[in-house]
C-alpha positions in Angstrom: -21.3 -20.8 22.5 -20.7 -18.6 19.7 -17.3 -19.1 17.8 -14.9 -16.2 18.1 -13.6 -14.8 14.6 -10.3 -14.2 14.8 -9.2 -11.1 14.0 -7.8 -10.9 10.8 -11.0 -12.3 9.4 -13.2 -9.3 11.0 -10.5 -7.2 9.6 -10.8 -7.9 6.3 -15.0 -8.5 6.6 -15.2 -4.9 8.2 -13.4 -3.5 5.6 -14.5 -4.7 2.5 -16.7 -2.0 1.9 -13.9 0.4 1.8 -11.2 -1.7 0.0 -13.8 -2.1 -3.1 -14.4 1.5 -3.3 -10.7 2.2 -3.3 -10.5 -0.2 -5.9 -13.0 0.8 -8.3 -12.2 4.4 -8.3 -12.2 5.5 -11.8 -9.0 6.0 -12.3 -7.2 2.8 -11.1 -10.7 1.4 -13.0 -9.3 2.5 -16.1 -6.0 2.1 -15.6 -6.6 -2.1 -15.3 -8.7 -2.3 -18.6 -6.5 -0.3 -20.6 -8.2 3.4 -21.1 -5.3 4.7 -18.8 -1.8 5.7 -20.3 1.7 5.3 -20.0 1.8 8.8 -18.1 -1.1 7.7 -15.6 0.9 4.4 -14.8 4.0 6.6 -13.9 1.5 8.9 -12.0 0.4 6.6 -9.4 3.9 5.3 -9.2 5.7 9.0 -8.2 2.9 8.8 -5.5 3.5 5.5 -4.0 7.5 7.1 -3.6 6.0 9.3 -1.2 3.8 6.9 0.1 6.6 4.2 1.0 9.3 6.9 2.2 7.1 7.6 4.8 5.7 4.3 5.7 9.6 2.6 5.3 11.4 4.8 7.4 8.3 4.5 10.1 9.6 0.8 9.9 12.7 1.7 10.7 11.3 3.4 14.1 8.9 0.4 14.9 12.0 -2.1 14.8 12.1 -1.2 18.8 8.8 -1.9 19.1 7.8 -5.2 20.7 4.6 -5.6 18.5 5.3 -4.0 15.6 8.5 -5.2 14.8 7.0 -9.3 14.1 5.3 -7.5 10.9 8.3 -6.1 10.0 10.6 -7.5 7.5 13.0 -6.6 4.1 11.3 -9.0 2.0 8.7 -6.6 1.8 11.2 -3.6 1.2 9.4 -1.3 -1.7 11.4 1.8 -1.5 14.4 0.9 -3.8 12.2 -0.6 -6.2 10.1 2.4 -6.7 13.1 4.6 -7.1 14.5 2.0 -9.6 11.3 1.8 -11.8 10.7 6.0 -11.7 14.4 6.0 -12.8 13.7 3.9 -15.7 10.5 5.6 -16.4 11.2 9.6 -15.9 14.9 9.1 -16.7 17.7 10.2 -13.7 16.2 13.9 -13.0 13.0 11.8 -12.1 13.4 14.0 -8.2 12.6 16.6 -9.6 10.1 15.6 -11.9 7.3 14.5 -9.0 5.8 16.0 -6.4 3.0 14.9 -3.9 -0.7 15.2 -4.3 -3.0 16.6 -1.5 -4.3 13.4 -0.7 -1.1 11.7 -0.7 0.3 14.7 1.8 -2.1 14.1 4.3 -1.8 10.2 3.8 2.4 11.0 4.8 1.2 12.8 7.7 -1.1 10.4 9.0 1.3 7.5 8.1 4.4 9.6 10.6 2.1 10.4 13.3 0.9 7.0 14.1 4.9 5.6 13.3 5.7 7.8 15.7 4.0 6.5 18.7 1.0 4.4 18.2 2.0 0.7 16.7 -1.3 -0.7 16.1 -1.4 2.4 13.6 1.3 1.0 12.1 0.4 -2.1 11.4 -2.9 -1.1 10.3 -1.2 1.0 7.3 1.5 -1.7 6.8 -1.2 -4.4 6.4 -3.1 -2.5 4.0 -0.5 -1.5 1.6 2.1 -4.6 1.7 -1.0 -7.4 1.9 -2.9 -5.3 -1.0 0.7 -5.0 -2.8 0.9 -9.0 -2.8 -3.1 -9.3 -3.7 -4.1 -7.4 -6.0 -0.9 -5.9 -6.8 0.3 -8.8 -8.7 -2.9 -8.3 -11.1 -2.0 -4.7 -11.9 1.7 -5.8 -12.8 0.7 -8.2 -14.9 -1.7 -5.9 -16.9 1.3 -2.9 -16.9 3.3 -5.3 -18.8 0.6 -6.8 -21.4 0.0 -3.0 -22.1 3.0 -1.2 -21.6 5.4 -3.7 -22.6 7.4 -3.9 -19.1 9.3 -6.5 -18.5 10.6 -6.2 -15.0 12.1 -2.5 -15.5 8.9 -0.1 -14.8 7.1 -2.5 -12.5 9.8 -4.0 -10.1 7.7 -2.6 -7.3 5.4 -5.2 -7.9 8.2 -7.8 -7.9 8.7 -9.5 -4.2 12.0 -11.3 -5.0 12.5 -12.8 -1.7 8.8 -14.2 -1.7 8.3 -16.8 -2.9 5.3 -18.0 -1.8 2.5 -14.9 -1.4 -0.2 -17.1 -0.4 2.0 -18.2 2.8 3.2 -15.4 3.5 0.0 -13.4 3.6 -1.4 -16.2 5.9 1.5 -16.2 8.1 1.0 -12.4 8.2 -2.5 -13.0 9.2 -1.7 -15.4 12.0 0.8 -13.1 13.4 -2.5 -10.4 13.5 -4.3 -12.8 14.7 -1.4 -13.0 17.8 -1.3 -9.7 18.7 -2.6 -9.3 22.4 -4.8 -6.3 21.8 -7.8 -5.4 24.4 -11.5 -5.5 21.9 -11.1 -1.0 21.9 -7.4 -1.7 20.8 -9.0 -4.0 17.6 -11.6 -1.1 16.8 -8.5 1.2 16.4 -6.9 -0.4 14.5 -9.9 -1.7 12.1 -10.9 2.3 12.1 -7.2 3.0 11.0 -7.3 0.2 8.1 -10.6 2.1 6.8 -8.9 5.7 6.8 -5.8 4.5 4.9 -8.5 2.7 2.6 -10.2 6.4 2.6 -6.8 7.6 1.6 -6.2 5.4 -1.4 -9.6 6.6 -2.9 -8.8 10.0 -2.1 -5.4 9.7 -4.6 -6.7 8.0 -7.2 -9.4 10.7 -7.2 -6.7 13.1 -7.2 -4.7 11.5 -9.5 -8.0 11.5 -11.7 -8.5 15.4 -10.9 -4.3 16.0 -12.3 -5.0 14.3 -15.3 -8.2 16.2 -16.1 -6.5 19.5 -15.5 -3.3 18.9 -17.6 
């Protein structure tokens, strides 16, 4: 008898092919060996803002729910940390000062309809961005300080305080997946919905890529 793969192990084999081409998008490309700028760093940030609004106060909603609620915690809390570093890079009027992209407009929408009323949805966006955040995010923070000269101010969002541990925590995350009592068409959802938000993340850096060209 064949073994059964757990879930979060199909999850992340299913989706490989989109996670690398969201990473290797030109722009985040360039960004991590150092032909971005200072103004493409700040960029991407002013888009996660809008990214993490929505995605934190769906949180907020999924507290009631049963399932999604286990994924939910504050050690993972981005929001004041991306209003804290855009402060300290844009200066106080920094509100005014950003605006969403098309891509990351449609990513909002997608992120409140399925916060609204579908929780595997939910988790499938929350695992994408907090996991990748405490991945491959850690990377990227390192590199904005060698070339920016951060020190914590400017890349806090990268900072998870209250983690100590990312490696356990990710595979505590991944056992809880693991957990979940979803049907075989519930796990094809939600694998379909990691791939759009990996869809998504291409789709803003190639916008971000297309802002940068125009200016």
């Amino acid at each position: 008898m064949a073994d059964i793969i757990p879930f979060s192990q199909a999850l992340r084999e299913r989706t490989r092919p989109d996670h690398g081409s969201s990473e290797g998008a030109d722009f985040m490309q360039n960004l991590m060996i150092g032909k971005g700028t200072r103004d493409d760093y700040i960029s991407l940030v002013a888009q996660h803002y809008f990214i993490y609004d929505a995605l934190e106060t769906a949180a907020t909603r999924m507290l009631a729910d049963p399932v999604a609620s286990v994924f939910i915690t504050p050690k993972l809390t981005r929001l004041p940390a991306i209003e804290s570093d855009l402060e300290f890079l844009l200066g106080g009027d920094w509100r005014d000062r950003v605006a969403p992209l098309p891509t990351t407009e449609r990513y909002v929408a997608r992120i409140r309809e399925v916060g609204e009323s579908w929780p595997g949805g939910f988790i499938a966006h929350h695992y994408t961005r907090y996991l990748g955040d405490l991945s491959g995010g850690q990377i990227i923070r390192t590199l904005m300080q060698r070339q920016f000269g951060f020190e914590t101010n400017g890349v806090g969002f990268y900072l998870f305080a209250e983690i100590a541990k990312p490696r356990e925590f990710k595979d505590v995350y991944r056992a809880q997946l693991d957990a979940v009592d979803w049907d075989d068409a519930e796990r094809e959802r939600v694998i379909d919905e990691v791939m759009l938000a990996y869809r998504f993340n291409t789709g803003l850096f190639e916008d971000l890529a297309a802002a940068k060209a125009a200016a």
